[in-house]
N, C-alpha and C positions, 0 to 999 in steps of 0.2 A: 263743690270744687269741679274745675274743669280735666276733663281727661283727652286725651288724643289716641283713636282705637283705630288699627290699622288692622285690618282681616286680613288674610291672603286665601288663594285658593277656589277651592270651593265654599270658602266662608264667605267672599265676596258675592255668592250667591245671593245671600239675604243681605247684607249691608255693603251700603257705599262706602268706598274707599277712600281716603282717610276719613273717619266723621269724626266729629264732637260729643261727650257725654258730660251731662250733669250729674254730679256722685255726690252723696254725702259723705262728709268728712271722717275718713278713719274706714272705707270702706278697703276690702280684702279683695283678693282676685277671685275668690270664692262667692263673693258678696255682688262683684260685677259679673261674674257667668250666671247667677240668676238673676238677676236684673236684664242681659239679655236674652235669656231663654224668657224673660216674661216679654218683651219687646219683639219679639220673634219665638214665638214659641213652633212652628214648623224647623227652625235650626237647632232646634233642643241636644237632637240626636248627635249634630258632628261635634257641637258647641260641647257638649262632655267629654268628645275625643283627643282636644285642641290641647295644645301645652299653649304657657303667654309667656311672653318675656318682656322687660323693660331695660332698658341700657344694653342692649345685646347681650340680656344674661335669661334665661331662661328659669322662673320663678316657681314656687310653692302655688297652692293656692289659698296659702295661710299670711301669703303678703300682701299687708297693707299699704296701698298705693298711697301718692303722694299729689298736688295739686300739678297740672298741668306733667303730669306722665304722660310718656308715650307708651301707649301699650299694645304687642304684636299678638295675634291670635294665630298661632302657627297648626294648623291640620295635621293630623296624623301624611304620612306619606308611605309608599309604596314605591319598588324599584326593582330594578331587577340584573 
């Protein structure tokens, strides 16, 4: 299945922005943050930090995505 993964951030570091993923079917958000820490394994460390969200909802990492999601990799943030 096709996904649509959009980094922000410092996530943009390691991946272009918007890219394309090929996932197997029934896979979890839990399921694609190892798949990209194996695709990037130097992003490992923010990539655990990251909330996701799809539909502007901000997800589990127990959800099971769906074909052609768009999925947000939102960084921790800091403010002051």
């Amino acid at each position: 299945m096709e996904l649509k993964i959009y980094p922000y951030a410092q996530v943009k570091e390691y991946f272009t922005a918007p890219f394309e993923l090929k996932a197997e079917t029934g896979i979890s958000v839990d399921g694609l943050l190892s798949t990209l820490c194996t695709m990037k394994p130097e992003a490992a460390g923010i990539l655990r930090k990251c909330r996701f969200a799809i539909a502007d909802s901000i997800v589990d990492n127990t959800t099971i995505l769906k074909e052609n999601d768009s999925v947000h990799i939102i960084p921790p943030s800091s403010g002051g």
